[in-house]
C-alpha distance (Angstrom), angle and dihedral (degrees) to the residues before:
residue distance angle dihedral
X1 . . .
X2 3.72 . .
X3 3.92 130.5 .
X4 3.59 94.8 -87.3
X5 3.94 100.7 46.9
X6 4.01 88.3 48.0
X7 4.03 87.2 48.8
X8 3.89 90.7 49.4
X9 4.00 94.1 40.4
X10 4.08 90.1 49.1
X11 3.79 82.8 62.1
X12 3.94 103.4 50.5
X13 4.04 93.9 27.9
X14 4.10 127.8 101.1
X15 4.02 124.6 -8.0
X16 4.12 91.7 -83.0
X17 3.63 103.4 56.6
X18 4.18 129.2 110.5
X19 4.20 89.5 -106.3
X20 3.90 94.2 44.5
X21 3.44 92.8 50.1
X22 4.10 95.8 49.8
X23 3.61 89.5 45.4
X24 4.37 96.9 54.8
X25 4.27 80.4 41.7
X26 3.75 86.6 52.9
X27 3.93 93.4 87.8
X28 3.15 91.3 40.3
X29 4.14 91.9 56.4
X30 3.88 89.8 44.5
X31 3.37 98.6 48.5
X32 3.93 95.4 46.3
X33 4.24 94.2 37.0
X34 4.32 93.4 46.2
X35 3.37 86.6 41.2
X36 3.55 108.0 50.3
X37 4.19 87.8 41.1
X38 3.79 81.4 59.0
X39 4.12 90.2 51.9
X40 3.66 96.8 46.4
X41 4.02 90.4 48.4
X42 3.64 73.6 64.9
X43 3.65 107.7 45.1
X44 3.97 97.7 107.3
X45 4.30 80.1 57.5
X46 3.80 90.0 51.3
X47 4.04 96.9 61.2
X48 4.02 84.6 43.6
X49 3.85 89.9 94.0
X50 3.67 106.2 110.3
X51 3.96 99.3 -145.2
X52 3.57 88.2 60.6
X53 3.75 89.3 92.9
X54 3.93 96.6 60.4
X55 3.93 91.5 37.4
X56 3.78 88.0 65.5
X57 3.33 100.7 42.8
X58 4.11 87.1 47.2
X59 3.44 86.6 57.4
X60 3.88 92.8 48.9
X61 3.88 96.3 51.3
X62 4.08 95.2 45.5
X63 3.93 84.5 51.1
X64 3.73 82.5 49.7
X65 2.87 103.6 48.2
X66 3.78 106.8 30.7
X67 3.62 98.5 -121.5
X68 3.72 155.8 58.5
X69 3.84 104.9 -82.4
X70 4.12 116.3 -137.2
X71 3.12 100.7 -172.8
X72 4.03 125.1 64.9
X73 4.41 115.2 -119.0
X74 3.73 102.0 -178.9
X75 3.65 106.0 59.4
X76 4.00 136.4 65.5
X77 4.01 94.0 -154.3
X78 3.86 105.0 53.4
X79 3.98 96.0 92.8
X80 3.61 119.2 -178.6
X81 3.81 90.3 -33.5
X82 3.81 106.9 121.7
X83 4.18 122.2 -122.9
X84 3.68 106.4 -117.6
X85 4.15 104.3 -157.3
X86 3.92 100.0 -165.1
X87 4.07 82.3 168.9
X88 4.01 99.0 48.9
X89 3.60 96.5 125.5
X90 3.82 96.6 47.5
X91 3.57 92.2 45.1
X92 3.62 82.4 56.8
X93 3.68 100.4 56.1
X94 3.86 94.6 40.0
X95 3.93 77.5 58.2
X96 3.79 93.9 54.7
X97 3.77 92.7 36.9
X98 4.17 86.8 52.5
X99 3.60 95.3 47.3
X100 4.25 94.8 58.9
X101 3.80 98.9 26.3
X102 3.75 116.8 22.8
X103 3.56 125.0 -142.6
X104 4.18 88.9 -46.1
X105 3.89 81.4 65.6
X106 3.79 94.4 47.8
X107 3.36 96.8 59.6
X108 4.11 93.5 41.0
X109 3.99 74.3 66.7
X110 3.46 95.4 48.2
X111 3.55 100.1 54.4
X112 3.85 90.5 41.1
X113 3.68 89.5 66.6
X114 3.69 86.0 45.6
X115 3.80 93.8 55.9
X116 3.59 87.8 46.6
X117 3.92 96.0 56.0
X118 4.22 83.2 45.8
X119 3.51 93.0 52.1
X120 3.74 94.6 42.9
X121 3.92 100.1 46.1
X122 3.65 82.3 56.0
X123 3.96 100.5 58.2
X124 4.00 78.3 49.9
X125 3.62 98.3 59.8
X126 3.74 95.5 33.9
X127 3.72 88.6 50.6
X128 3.46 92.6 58.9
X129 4.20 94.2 60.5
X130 4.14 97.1 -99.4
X131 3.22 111.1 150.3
X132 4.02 128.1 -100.4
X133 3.92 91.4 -99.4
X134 3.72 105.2 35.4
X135 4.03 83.6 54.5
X136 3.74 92.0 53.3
X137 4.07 93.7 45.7
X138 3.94 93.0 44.0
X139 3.51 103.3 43.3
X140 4.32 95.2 36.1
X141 4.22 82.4 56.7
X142 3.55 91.9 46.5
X143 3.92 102.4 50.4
X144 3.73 91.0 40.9
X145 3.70 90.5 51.1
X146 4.50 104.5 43.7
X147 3.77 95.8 61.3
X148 3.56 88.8 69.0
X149 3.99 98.4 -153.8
X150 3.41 102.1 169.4
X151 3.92 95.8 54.0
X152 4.05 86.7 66.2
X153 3.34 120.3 -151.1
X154 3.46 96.8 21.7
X155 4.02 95.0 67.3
X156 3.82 120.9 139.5
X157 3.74 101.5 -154.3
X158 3.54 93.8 59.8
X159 3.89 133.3 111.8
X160 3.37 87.3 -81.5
X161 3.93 132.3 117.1
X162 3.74 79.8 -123.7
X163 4.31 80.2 85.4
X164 3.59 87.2 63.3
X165 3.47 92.4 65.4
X166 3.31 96.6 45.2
X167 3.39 104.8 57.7
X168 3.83 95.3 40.2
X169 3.38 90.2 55.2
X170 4.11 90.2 57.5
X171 3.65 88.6 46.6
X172 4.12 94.6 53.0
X173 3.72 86.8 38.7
X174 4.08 87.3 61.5
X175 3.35 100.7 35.4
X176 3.68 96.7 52.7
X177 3.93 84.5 46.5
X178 4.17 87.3 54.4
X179 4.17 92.7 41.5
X180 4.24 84.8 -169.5
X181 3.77 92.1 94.5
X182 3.45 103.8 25.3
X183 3.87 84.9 125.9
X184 3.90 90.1 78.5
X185 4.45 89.7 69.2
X186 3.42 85.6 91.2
X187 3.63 102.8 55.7
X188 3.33 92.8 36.7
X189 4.01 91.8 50.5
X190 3.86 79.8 51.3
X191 3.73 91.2 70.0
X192 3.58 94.5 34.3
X193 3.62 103.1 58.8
X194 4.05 88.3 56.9
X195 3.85 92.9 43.3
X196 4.36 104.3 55.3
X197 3.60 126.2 -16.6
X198 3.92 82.5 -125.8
X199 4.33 73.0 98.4
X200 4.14 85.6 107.4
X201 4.09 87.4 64.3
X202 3.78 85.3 73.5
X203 4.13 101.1 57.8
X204 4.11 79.1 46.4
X205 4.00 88.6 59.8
X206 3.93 88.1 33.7
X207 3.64 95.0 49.4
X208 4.32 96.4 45.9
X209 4.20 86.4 55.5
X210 3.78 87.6 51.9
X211 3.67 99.4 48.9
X212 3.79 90.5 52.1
X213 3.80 89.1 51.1
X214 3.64 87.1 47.5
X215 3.74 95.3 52.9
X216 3.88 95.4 46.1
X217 3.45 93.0 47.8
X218 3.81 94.6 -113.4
X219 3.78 97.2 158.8
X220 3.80 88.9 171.5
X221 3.72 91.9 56.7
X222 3.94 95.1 41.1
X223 3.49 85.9 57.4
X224 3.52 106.6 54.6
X225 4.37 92.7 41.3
X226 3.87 80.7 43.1
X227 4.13 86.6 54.3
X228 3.94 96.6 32.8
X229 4.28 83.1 52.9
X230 3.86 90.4 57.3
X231 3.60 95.5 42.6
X232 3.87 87.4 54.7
X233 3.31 98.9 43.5
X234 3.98 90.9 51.3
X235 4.11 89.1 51.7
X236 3.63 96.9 59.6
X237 3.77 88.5 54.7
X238 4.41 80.2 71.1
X239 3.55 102.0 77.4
X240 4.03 132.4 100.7
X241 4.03 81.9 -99.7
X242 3.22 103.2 57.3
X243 3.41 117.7 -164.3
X244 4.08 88.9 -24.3
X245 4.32 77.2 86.0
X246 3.97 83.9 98.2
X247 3.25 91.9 43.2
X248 3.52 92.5 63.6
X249 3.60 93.2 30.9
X250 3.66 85.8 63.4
X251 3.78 94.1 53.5
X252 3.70 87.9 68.8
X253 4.03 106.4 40.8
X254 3.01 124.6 62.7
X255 4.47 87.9 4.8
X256 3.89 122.9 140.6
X257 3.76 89.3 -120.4
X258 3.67 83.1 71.7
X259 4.04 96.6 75.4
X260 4.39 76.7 57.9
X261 3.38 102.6 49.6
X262 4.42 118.2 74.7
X263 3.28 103.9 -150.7
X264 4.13 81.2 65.7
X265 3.53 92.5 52.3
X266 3.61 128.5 104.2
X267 4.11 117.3 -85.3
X268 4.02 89.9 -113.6
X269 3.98 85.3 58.7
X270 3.57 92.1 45.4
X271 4.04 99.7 43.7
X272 3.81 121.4 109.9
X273 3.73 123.6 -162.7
X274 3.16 119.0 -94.4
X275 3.51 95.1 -10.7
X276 3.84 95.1 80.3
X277 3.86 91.7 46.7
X278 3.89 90.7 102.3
X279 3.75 91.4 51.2
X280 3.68 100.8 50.0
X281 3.75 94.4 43.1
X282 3.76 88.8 51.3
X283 4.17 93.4 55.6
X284 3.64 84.4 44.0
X285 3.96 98.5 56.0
X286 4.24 81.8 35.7
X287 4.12 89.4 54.6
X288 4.16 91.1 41.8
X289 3.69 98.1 48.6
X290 3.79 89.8 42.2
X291 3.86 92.1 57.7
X292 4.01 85.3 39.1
X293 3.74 86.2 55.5
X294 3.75 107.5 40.4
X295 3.58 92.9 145.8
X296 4.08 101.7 49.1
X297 3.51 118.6 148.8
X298 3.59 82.7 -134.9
X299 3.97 110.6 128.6
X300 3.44 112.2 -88.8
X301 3.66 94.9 -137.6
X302 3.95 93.4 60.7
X303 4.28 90.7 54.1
X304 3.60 93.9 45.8
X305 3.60 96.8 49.1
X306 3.76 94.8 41.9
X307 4.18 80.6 49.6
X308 3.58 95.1 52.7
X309 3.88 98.3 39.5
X310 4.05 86.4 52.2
X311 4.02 90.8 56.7
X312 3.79 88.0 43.3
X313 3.75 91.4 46.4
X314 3.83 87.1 51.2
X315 3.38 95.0 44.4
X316 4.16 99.6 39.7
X317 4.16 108.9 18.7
X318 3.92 93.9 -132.8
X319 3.59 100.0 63.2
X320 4.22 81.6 57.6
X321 3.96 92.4 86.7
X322 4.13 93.5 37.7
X323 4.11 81.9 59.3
X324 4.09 87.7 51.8
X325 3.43 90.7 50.2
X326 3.80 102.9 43.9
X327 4.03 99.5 43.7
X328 3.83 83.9 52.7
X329 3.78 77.4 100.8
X330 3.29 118.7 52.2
X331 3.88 93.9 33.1
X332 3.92 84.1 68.5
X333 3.56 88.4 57.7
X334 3.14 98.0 53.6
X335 3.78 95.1 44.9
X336 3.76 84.1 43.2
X337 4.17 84.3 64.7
X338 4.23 95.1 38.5
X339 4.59 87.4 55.9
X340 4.07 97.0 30.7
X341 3.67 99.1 147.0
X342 3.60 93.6 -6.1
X343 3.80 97.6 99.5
X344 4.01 121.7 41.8
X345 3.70 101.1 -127.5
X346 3.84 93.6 -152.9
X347 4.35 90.5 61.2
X348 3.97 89.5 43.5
X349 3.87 89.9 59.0
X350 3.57 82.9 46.8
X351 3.66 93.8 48.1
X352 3.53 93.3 45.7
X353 3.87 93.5 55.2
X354 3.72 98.4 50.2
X355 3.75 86.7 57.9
X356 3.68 103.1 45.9
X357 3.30 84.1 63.5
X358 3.90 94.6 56.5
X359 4.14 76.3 50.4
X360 3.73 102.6 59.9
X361 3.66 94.3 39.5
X362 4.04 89.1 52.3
X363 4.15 92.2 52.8
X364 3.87 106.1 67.9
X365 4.34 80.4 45.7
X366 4.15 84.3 53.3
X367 3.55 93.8 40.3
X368 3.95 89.2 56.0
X369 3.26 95.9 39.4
X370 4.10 102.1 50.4
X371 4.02 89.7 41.0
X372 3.58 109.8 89.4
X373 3.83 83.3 55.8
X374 3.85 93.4 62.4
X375 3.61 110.7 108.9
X376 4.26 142.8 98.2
X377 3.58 120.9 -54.3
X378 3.93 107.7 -73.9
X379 3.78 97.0 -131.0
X380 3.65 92.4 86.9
X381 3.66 113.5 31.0
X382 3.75 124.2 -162.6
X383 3.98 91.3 -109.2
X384 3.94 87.8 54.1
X385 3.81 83.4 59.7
X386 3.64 101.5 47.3
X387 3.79 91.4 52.3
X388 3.63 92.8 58.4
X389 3.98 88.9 45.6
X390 3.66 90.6 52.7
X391 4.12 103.2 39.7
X392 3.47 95.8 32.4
X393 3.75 120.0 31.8
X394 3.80 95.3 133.3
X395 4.22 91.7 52.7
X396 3.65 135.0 148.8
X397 3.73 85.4 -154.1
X398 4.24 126.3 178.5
X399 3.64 100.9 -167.6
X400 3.66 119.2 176.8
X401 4.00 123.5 -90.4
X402 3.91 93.3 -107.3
X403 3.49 95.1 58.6
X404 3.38 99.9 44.4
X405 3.69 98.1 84.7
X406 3.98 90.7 50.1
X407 3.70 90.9 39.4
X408 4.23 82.9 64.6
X409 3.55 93.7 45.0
X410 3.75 99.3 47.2
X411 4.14 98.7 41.2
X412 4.08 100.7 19.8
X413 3.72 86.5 -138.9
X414 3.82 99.4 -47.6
X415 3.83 86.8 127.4
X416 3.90 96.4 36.7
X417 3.83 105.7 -143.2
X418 3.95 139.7 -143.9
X419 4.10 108.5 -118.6
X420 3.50 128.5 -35.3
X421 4.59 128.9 174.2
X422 3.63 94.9 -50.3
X423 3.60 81.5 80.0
X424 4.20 99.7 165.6
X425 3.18 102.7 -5.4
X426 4.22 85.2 76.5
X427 3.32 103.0 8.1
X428 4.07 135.3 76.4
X429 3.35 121.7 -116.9
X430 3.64 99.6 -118.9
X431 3.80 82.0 48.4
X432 3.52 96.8 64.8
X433 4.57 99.3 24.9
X434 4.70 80.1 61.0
X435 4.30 91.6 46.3
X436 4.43 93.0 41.2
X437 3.85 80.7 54.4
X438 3.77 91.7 62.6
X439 3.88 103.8 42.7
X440 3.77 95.5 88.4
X441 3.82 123.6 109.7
X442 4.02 94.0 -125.4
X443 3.40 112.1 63.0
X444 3.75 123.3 -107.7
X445 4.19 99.5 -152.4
X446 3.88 90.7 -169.4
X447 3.94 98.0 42.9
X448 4.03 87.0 44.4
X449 3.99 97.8 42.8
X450 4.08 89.0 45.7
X451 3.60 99.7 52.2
X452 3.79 90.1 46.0
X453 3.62 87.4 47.2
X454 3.65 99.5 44.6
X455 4.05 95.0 44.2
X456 3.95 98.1 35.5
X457 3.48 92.9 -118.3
X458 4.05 123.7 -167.4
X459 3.13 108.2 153.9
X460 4.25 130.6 49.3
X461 3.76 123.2 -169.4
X462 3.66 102.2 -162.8
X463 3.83 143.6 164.3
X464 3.80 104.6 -82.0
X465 4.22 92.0 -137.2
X466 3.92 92.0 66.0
X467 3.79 96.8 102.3
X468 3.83 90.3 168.8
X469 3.77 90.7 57.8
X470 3.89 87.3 47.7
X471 4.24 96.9 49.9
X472 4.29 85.0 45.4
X473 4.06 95.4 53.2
X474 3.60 98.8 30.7
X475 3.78 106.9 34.9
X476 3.95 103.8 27.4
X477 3.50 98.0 26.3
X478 3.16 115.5 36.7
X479 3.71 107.9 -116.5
X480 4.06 139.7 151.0
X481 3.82 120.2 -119.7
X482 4.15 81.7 -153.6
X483 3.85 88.4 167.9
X484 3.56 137.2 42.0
X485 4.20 118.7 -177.3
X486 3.45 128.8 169.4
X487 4.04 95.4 -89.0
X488 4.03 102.2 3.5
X489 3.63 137.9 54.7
X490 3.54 137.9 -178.5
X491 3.79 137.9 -130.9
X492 3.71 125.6 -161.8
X493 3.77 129.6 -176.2
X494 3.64 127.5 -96.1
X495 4.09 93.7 -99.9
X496 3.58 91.0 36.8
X497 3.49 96.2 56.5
X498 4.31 86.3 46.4
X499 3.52 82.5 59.2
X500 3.86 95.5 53.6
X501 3.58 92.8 48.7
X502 3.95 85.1 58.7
């Protein structure tokens, strides 16, 4: 053997040499690289969330500030009820992030997290003994399917502290599954309890792998979720809330507002056509190779939390993409069994290589090609705002729930609004039981004429398409369409409008 043929055999030889160790990273680079070109194609969709608006402007007054603000400046209606952040500290860093890279740099973030959820949901699955390509095909459905884009705005890869909980849930998921370092829950509960109030998901996963200890009799394993459980619960405690965290918590589970918000909904309310094709036939193929399978040395805990997240996800939309996520596992398995000594592992690695590099080369081309579309929703445009900062600075304005979070980021509470996302977590109840009364495409006169009554209301910014809402103001009340935008319009009362013309 010459120099060359030992130099090219060193690189395809035994399990610790250079080649062997790019081919096992090989699913890891395709998964992350496809992935993430699929996530950027998306980036415009990822700003779409409507409480982005607020969140950055959150983040902007605690950095001005210097700390976590109790009490709610942008709104008219909020009372003496307090404003319970559960997402200060990633309102924070989407502040910081904003301020040296724009929205371009926001969604870099975004789809970092996302690569990081990949790449992790992958060491899960391969951890577990599934083969090289029943890894790639279970995990690659799964990550395209959670974010939900099509199902706009309720999408879970977005720059959102929804993301947050999302990947932390992954990361307790596998950690629980591995049991050797379940002493890092804590810290990581630590950040997640300042990041989303999603933070609760994780005694949930905690609290399913101590039950199954429990009912084999695993002492050992009881122990340690038992121990991991207390350590959680004792790092939420570190947070500028204190323990008032659950009582904000509770203002979003388990809340009224729920029944008005979509990504609460059921699944069949929350299905496009054929958009949510993909999904469906991927819990059907999960459900039939589960009952083909009964006896899978999968863990247990991975099916019965992918079970139990697809009837919540059914039942409640949001759960949909934790389901996704979790059965990542076990539907490698069961691949893993349907290709057994189908596929030669060695040439998938291979495979898998050659691609990722088609993958890497293609996201700088997606990142230039998606970023002249990365900017705020467009149903309230920046001009929209300005108008209403200018004309109306003194309003009693009801402006419509979607615009509330761009209304905050636009004026900073120079036009001090009605409601927007924070729904009860800064908002009373009555507050938000007299604005759910209005949002209906027929008009309710009574609900309409009371709130405007009973909050002194001049001035309504409201979505420009409601032509009910337009023939009630104008034609049997009186009103002024003073503004027209592309998506929002706004109303003002006989005397106000007087005063305009003036």
């Amino acid at each position: 053997m010459d120099a060359v043929q030992a130099w090219g055999g060193g690189t395809d030889g035994g399990s610790g040499t250079i080649g062997s160790y790019l081919r096992r990273s090989g699913v890891y680079l395709f998964l992350i690289s496809f992935a993430c070109v699929y996530y950027l194609a998306n980036g415009s969709i990822m700003l779409g969330h409507y409480d982005l608006g607020w969140h950055l402007a959150a983040g902007d007054l605690i950095r001005d500030q210097g700390h976590v603000p109790l009490r709610d400046p942008w709104a008219f209606t909020s009372g003496d009820k307090p404003w319970f952040n559960l997402s200060w500290l990633w309102d924070v860093i989407a502040s910081v992030v904003f301020q040296y890279s724009g929205f371009g740099g926001l969604v870099l973030f975004t789809v970092a997290c996302g690569a990081v959820i990949v790449g992790y949901l992958a060491h899960v699955c391969l951890r577990t003994g599934a083969s090289t390509a029943a890894v790639c095909i279970a995990v690659f459905s799964a990550c395209l399917l959670y974010p939900a884009f099509s199902t706009a705005p309720n999408i879970y890869l977005a720059a959102s502290p929804n993301t947050a909980t999302m990947l932390f849930a992954v990361v307790f998921y596998g950690e629980c599954l591995r049991r050797t370092k379940w002493y890092l829950l804590p810290a990581i509960m630590l950040l997640w309890a300042n990041l989303h109030g999603g933070f609760l998901l994780g005694f949930f996963v905690i609290g399913v792998f101590a039950g199954i200890a429990l009912l084999r009799r695993d002492w050992t394993g009881f122990a340690i979720y038992c121990l991991a459980g207390v350590g959680c619960f004792a790092a939420t405690f570190i947070n500028p809330l204190g323990w008032r965290i659950y009582e904000g918590s509770a203002a979003t589970i388990g809340h009224f507002v729920q029944a008005n918000i979509s990504e609460w909904e059921s699944y069949y309310r929350n299905m496009s056509m054929p958009q949510s094709i993909p999904g469906i036939v991927y819990a059907a193929i999960f459900v039939a190779l589960e009952l083909r399978f009964l006896r899978s040395p999968c863990p247990i805990e991975a099916r019965l939390l992918s079970w139990l997240f697809l009837f919540m996800g059914i039942y409640q939309f949001r759960y949909m993409s934790f389901f996704f996520l979790f059965s990542a596992v076990p539907l490698a398995f069961h691949l893993d069994r349907l290709i057994a000594n189908r596929l030669n592992n060695f040439e998938v690695q291979k495979a898998l290589m050659a691609a990722s590099i088609m993958g890497a080369c293609a996201l700088p081309l997606t990142y230039v090609h998606a970023r002249p579309g990365f900017t705020l929703p467009y149903m309230l445009s920046e001009q929209d705002a300005r108008y209403l900062q200018v004309h109306f600075p003194q309003a009693r304005l009801l402006n419509h729930w979607n615009a509330g979070g761009l209304l905050i980021y636009y004026t900073r509470g120079a036009v001090p609004l009605f409601v927007d996302g924070r729904a009860a977590t800064a908002y009373p109840d009555d507050v938000l039981r007299d604005y759910f009364a209005l949002v209906h495409m027929e008009i309710d006169e009574a609900a309409w004429d009371k709130v405007i009554g009973k909050y002194r209301i001049d001035t309504i910014f409201w979505v420009k398409a409601h032509e009910q809402l337009r023939r009630f103001l104008v034609d049997k009340r009186g009103w002024k369409e003073a503004y027209a935008g592309a998506y929002e319009s706004i109303y003002v009362k006989p005397a106000q409008s007087e005063v305009q013309r003036r």
